[in-house]
C-alpha positions as CSV (number, residue, x, y, z in Angstrom):
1,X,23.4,-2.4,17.3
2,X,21.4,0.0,19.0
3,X,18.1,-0.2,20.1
4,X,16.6,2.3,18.1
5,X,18.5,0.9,14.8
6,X,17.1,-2.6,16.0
7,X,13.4,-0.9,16.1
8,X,13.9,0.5,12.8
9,X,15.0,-2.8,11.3
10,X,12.2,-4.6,12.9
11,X,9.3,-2.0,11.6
12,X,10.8,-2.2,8.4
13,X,10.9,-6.0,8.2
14,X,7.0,-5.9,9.4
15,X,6.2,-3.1,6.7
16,X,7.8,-5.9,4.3
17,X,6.2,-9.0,5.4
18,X,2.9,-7.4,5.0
19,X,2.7,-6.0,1.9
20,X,4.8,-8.6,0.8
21,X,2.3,-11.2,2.2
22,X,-0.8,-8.8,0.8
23,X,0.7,-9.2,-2.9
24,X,1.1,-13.0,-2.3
25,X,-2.6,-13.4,-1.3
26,X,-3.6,-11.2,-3.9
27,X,-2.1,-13.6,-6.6
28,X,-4.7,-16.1,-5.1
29,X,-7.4,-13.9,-6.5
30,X,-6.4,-13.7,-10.2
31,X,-3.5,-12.4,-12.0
32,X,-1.9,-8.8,-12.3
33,X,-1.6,-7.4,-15.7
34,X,0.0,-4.0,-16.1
35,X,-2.1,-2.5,-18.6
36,X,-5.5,-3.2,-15.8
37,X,-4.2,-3.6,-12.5
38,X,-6.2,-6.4,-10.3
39,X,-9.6,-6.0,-9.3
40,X,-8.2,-6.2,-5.4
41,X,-4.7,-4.8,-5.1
42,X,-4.7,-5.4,-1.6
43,X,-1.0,-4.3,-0.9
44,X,-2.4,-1.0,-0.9
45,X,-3.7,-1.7,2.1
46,X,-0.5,-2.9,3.9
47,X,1.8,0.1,2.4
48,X,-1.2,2.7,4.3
49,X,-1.3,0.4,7.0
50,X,2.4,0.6,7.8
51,X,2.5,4.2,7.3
52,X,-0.2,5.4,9.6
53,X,1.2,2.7,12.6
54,X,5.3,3.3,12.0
55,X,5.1,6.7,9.9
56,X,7.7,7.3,6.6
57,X,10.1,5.4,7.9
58,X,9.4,2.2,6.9
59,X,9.3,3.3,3.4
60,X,12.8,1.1,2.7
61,X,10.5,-2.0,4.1
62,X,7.7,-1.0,1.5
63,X,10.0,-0.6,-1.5
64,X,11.6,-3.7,-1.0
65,X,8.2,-5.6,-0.6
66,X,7.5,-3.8,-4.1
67,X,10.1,-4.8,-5.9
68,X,10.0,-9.1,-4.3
69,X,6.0,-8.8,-5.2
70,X,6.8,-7.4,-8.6
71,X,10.0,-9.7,-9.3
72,X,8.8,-13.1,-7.7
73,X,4.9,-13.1,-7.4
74,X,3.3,-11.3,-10.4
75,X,5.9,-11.1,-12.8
76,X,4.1,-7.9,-13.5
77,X,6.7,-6.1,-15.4
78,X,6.2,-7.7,-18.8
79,X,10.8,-8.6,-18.4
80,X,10.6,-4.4,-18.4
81,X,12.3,-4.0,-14.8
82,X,12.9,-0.6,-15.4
83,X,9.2,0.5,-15.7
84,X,8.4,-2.2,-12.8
85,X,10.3,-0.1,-10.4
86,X,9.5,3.4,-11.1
87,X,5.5,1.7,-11.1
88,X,6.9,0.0,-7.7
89,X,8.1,3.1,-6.7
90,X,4.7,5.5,-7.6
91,X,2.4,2.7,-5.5
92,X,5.1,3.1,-2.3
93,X,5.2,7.2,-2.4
94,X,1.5,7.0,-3.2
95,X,0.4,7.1,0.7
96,X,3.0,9.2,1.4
97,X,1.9,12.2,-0.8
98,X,-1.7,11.5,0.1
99,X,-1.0,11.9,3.8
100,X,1.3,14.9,3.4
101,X,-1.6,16.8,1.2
102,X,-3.8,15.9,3.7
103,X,-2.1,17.2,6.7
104,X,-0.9,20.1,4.7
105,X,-4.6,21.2,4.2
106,X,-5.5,20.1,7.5
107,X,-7.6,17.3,7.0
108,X,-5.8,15.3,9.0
109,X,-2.3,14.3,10.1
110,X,-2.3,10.7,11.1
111,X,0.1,11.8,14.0
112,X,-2.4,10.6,16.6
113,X,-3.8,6.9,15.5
114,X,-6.0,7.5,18.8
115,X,-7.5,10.5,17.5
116,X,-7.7,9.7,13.7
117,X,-11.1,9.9,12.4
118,X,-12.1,6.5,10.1
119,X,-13.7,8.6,7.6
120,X,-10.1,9.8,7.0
121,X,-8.5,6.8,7.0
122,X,-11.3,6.1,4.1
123,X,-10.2,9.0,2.5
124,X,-7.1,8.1,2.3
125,X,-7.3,4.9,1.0
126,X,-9.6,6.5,-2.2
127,X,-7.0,10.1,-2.2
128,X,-3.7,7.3,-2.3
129,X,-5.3,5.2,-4.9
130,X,-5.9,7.7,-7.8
131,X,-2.6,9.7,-6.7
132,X,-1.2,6.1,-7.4
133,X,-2.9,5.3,-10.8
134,X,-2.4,8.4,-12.2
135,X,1.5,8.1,-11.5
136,X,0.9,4.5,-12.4
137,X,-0.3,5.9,-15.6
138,X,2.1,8.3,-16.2
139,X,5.4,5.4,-15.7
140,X,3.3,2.4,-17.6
141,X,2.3,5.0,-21.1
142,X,6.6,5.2,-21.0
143,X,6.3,1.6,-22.2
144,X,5.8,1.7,-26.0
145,X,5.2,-1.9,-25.7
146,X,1.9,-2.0,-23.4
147,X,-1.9,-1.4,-25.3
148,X,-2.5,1.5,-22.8
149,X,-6.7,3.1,-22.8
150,X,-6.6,5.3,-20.1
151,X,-10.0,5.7,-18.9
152,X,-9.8,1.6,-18.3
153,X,-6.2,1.8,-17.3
154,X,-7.1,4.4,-14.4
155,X,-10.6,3.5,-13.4
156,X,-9.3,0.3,-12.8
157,X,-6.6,0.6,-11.1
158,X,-8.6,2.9,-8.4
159,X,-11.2,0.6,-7.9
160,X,-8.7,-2.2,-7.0
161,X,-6.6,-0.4,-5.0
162,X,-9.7,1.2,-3.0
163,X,-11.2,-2.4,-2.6
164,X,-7.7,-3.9,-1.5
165,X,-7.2,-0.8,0.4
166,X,-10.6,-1.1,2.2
167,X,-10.5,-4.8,2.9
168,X,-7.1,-4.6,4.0
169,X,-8.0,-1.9,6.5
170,X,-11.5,-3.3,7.6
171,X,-9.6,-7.2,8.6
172,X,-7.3,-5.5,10.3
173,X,-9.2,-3.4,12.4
174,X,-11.8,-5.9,13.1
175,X,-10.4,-8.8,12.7
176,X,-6.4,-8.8,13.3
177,X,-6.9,-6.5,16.4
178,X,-9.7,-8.2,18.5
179,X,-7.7,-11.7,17.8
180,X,-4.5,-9.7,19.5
181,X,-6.2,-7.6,22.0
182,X,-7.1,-11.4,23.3
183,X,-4.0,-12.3,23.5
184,X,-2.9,-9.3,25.6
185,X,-3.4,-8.7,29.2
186,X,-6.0,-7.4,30.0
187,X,-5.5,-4.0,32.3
188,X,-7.3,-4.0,35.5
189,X,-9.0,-0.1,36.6
């Protein structure tokens, strides 16, 4: 195996584990129901997370963290896998469109982490979530079977992926990172 294959495994396995570990701690919180989301979707979080450190290519990590969370944890599809996965698959591409409007309109391009203003990164995190319920919204009304309203649907599925998305984001940043920047060397001027 090569060692650029063997980086591409690993950042994929990472992009797994945490949104994979986000949905898991999320099911502490309360249960997912299709037809209102969770109050604090935190995988959200993770999926944006993983795209602004390894960029699209961990998209095969975040899929497959999508479908495990929705398979094993939440049982979220209501035994309707087919509608799970396209819903799986609107909350993975979700980030993706969001950061490729935003650089298109030159907001921002993410390429830079160093150089990313937070008040994009909070943008973001509100622009992914109502691209992702409204895609959301569009898969789930497919299901004759779910008691859809879609002013509830939509409003709350933003507000939990924004408050996922934002607490995600905010532990990482100050949490996560000081606690491994003091495990790090420190570099001597």
């Amino acid at each position: 195996m090569t060692e650029k294959f063997q980086n591409y495994l690993t950042e994929n396995l990472i992009a797994f584990m945490s949104v994979f570990s986000m949905a898991y701690v999320m099911t502490w919180f309360g249960t997912f129901e299709a037809e209102v989301g969770h109050y604090l979707y935190l995988p959200l979080g993770a999926k944006i997370l993983m795209y602004l450190l390894f960029g699209y290519r961990v998209f095969p990590g975040i899929i497959a963290a999508c479908f495990a969370g929705g398979i094993v944890l939440m049982n979220a599809w209501n035994d309707n896998l087919l509608i799970g996965m396209m819903s799986a698959c609107a909350g993975a591409i979700a980030p993706i469109v969001a950061m490729c409007i935003m650089k298109r309109t030159r907001v921002s391009n993410f390429a830079n982490l160093g150089q990313v203003d937070f008040r994009h990164v909070l943008f973001l995190i509100v622009f992914s979530s109502v691209i992702s319920a409204l895609l959301k919204f569009f898969v789930y009304t497919q299901d004759l079977t779910l008691n859809i309203n879609a002013v509830t649907f939509i409003t709350h599925y933003i507000t939990g992926d924004v408050l996922g998305g934002l607490l995600v984001i905010y532990l990482t940043l100050h949490v996560i990172v000081p606690i491994l920047k003091g495990f790090l060397p420190q570099k001597s001027s």
